[in-house]
KOLTORDO-653195 format. One record per residue (C-alpha): residue in three letters; x, y, z. Coordinates in steps of 0.5 Angstrom, whole numbers, padded with zeros to 4 digits, always signed. Layout:
<atoms>
AlaXYZ ...
</atoms>
This chain:
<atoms>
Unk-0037-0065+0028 Unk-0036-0057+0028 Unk-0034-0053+0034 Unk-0037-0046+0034 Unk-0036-0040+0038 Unk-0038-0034+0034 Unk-0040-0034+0026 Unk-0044-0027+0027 Unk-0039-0022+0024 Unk-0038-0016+0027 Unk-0036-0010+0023 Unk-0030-0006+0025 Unk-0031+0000+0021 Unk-0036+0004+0020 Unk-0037+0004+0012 Unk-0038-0004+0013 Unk-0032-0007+0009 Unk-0029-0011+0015 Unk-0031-0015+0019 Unk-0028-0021+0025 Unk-0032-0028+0025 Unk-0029-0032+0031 Unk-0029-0040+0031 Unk-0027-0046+0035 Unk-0022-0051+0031 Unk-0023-0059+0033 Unk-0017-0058+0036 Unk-0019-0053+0041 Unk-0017-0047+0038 Unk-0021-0040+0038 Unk-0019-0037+0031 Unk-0020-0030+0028 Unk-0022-0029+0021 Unk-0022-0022+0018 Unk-0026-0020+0012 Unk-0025-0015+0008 Unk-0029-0013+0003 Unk-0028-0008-0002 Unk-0034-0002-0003 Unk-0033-0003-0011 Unk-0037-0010-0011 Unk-0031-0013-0016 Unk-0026-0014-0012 Unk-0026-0021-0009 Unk-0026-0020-0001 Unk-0019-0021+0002 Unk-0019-0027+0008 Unk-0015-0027+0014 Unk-0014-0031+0019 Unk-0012-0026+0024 Unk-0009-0025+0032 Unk-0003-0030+0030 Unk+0002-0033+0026 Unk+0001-0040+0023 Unk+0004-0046+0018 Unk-0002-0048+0014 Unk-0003-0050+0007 Unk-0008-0045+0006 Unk-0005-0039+0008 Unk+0001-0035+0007 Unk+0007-0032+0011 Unk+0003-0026+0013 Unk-0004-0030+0014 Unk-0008-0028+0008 Unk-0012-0034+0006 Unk-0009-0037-0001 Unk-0012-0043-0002 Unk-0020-0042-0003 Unk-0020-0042-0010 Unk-0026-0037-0012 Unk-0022-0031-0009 Unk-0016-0033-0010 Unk-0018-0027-0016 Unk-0023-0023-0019 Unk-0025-0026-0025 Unk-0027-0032-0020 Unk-0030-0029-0015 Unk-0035-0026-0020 Unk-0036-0033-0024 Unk-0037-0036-0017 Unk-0044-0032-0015 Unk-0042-0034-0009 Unk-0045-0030-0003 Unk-0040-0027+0002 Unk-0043-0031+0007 Unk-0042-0038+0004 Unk-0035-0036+0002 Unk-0034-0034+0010 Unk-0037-0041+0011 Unk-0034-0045+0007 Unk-0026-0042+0009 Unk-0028-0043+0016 Unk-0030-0050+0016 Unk-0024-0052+0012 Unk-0020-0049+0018 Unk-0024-0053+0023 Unk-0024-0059+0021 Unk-0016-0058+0019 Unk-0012-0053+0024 Unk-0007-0050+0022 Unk+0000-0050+0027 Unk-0001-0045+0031 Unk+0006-0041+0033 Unk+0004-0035+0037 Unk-0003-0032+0038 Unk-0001-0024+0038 Unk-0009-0022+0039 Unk-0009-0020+0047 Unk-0017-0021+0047 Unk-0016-0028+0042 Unk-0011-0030+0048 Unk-0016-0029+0054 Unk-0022-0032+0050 Unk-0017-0039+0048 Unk-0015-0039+0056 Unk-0022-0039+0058 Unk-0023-0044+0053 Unk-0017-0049+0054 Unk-0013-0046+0060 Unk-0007-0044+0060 Unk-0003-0045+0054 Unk+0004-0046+0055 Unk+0009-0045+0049 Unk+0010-0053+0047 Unk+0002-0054+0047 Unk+0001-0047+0042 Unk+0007-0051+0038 Unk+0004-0058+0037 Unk-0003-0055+0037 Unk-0006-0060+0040 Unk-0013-0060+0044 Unk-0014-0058+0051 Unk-0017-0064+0055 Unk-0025-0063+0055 Unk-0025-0062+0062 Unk-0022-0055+0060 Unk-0026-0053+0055 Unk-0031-0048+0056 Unk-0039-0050+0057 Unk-0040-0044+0052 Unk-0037-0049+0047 Unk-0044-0052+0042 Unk-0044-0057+0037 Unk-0047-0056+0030 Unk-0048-0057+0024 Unk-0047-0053+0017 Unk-0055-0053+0017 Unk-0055-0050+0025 Unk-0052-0044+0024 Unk-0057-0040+0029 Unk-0055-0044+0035 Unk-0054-0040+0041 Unk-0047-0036+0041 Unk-0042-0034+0046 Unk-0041-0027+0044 Unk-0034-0025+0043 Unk-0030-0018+0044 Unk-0026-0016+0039 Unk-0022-0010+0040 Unk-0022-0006+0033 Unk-0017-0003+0029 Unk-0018+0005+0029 Unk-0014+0005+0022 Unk-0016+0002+0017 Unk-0010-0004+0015 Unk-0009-0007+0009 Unk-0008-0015+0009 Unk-0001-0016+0006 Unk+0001-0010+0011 Unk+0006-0013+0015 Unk+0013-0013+0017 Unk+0019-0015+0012 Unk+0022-0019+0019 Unk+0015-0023+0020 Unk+0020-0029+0016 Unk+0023-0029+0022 Unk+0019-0029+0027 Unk+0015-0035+0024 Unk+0021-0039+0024 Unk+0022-0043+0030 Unk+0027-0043+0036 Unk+0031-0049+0036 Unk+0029-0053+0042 Unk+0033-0054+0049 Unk+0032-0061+0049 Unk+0029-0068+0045 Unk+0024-0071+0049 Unk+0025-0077+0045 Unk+0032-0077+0046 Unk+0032-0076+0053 Unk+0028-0083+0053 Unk+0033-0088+0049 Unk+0037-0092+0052 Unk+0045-0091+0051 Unk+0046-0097+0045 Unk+0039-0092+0041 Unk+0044-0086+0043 Unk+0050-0089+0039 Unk+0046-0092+0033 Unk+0044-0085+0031 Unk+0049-0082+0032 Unk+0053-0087+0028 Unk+0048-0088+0023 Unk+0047-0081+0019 Unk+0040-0085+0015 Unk+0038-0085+0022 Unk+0040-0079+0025 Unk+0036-0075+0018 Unk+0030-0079+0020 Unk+0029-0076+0026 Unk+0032-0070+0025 Unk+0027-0070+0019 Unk+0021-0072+0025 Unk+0022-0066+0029 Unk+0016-0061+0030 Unk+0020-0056+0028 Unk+0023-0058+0022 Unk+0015-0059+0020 Unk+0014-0052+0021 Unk+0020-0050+0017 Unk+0017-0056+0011 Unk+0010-0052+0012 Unk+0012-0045+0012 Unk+0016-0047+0006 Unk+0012-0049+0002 Unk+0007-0043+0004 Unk+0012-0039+0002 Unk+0012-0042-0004 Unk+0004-0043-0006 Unk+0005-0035-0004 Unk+0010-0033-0009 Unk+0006-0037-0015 Unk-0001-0034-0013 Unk+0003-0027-0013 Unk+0006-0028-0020 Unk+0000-0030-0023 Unk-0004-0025-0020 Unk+0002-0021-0024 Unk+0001-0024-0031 Unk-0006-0024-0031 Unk-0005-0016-0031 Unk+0001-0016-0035 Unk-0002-0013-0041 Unk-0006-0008-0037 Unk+0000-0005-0033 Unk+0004-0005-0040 Unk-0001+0000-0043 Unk-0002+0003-0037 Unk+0006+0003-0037 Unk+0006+0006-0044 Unk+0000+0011-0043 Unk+0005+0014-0037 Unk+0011+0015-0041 Unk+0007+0019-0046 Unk+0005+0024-0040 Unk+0011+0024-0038 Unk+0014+0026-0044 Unk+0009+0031-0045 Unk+0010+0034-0038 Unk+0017+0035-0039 Unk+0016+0038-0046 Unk+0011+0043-0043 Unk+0016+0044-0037 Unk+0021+0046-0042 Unk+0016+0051-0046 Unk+0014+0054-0039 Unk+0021+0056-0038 Unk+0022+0059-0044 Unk+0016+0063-0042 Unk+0017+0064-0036 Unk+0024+0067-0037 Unk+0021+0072-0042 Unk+0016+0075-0038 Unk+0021+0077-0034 Unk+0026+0079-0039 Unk+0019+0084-0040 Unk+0017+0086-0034 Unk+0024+0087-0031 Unk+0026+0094-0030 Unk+0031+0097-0035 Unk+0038+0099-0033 Unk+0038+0107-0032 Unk+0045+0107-0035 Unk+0042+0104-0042 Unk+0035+0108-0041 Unk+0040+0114-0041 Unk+0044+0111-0047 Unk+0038+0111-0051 Unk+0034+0118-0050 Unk+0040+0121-0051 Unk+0040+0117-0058 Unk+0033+0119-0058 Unk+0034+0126-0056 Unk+0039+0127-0062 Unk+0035+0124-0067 Unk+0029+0130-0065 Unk+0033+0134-0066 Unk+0035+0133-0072 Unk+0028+0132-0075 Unk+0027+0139-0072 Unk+0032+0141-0077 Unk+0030+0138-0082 Unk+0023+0141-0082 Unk+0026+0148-0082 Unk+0031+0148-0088 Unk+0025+0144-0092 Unk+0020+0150-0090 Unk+0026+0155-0092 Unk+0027+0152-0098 Unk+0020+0151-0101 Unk+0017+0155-0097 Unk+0009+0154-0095 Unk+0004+0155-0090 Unk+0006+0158-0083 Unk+0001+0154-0079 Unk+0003+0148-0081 Unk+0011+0149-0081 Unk+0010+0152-0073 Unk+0006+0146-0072 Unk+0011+0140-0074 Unk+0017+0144-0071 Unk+0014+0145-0064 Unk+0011+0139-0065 Unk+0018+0136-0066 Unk+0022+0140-0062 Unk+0017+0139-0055 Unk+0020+0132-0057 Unk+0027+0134-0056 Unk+0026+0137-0050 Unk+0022+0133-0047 Unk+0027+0127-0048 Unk+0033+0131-0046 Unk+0029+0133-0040 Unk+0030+0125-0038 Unk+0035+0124-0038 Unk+0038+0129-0034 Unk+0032+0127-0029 Unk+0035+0119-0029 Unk+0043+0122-0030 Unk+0042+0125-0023 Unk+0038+0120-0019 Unk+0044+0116-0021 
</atoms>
């Protein structure tokens, strides 16, 4: 017997890659699972059962759906050539038929719908999770069949998220507060008789047995253990893509190697540009043009006592001694100029 109240996914964002599918357990309980589905096609859909913190087998500590094998990983999510929908089916059945524990709801909206549906939950009740009597449950509820899929519904708001959430995105401090608090009183011993109380606290056997049966101590078995099944999945999702972050790894130093290489060469040349486009020191220009200035005069020299001593044609020794002698002036005419900017 399955107990449904809304198996019609509601899309929470735009692009139709998360969706909210709302049951009932057989224990009473309304439960929100939330579906993402990559838009790339290859990537296994990613469940969470969302609006609460629970203990169950098939779920970890943040609420993501570990247990059902064809998502467990890519590879079988594509071997399995299941549709997203029998996939969403297959997990919500699994939890109707075995509840998780239920430790808090957090969804404001999932919490009215489970008052209206068993009353008001008071904390012991969400703990044990046990079922709301049938004279409180809600006429909306329907039975059907795994072959009875379009019954009539009771449609349920769920306010979306206007950003885009990442199943594992939540708080490191969520450990905590999926642990229990230590209960005020035992019902059980608050009913034993005075021999009862002081045989179990004489008999540390007796004592560990009942300590061992506390629901409380379950819960903590549970969580236990979901942590762990978590860790191995994790782990083995990690060796699985070993090889291909080692490569990747690789690829990444080399680039990084190269880019340092390349810093390096770019300041090299950047540090020369500016050498070159930097203004020249006027004491130094000065130094130079004089030099220069010297060596114009000079050469001016020497074309005059060439054309004294070897004579030749006039044009042409006029032409190279004014030639050379412009030089002279024009470079000493510099210097001046910069001497007295100084």
């Amino acid at each position: 017997m399955i107990f449904l109240v809304d198996l019609i996914s509601r899309a929470l964002l735009s692009d139709d890659t998360m969706y909210d599918t709302v049951f009932q357990t057989t224990s009473g309980f309304a439960l929100i699972i939330r579906v993402y589905l990559p838009l790339n096609g290859a990537t296994a859909p990613s469940f969470t059962l969302h609006g609460v913190r629970a203990s169950h087998n098939w779920l970890d500590i943040r609420m993501r759906v570990i247990g059902y094998p064809p998502i467990s990983s890519d590879q079988l999510w594509n071997s399995s050539n299941l549709k997203l929908g029998d996939a969403v089916y297959a997990v919500i059945q699994h939890f109707q038929l075995n509840p998780p524990s239920i430790l808090e709801i957090t969804d404001l909206n999932l919490r009215r719908l489970q008052e209206s549906l068993a009353g008001q939950l008071n904390p012991r009740r969400v703990h044990n999770n046990s079922a709301p009597p049938a004279s409180q449950r809600s006429d909306a509820e329907s039975i059907a069949t795994p072959n009875a899929r379009n019954n009539e519904r009771l449609a349920v708001s769920v306010e979306p998220n206007h950003l885009r959430p990442t199943p594992t995105e939540k708080n490191e401090d969520e450990v905590s507060a999926l642990i229990p608090a230590v209960p005020d009183t035992f019902d059980k011993i608050d009913t034993m008789t005075m021999s009862e109380l002081r045989q179990l606290l004489d008999d540390d056997s007796a004592m560990d047995t009942f300590v061992q049966q506390t629901p409380e101590v379950s819960t903590l078995k549970e969580l236990k253990q979901s942590i762990e099944q978590s860790n191995v999945t994790t782990a083995k999702s990690n060796v699985i893509h070993k090889e291909t972050i080692e490569i990747l790894l690789a690829e990444v130093e080399s680039l990084r190697q190269d880019l340092q290489s390349k810093l390096q060469r770019y300041k090299q040349l950047d540090e020369s540009a500016r050498g070159m486009t930097r203004p020249p020191n006027v004491r130094e220009t000065i130094h130079d043009l004089n030099h220069a200035k010297r060596d114009a005069l000079r050469d001016s020299e020497r074309v005059a006592e060439e054309w004294v001593e070897s004579g030749g044609d006039v044009g042409d020794f006029v032409e190279k001694f004014i030639e050379t002698r412009t030089l002279y002036h024009t470079r000493a005419a510099k210097a001046e100029r910069l001497s007295m900017s100084m």
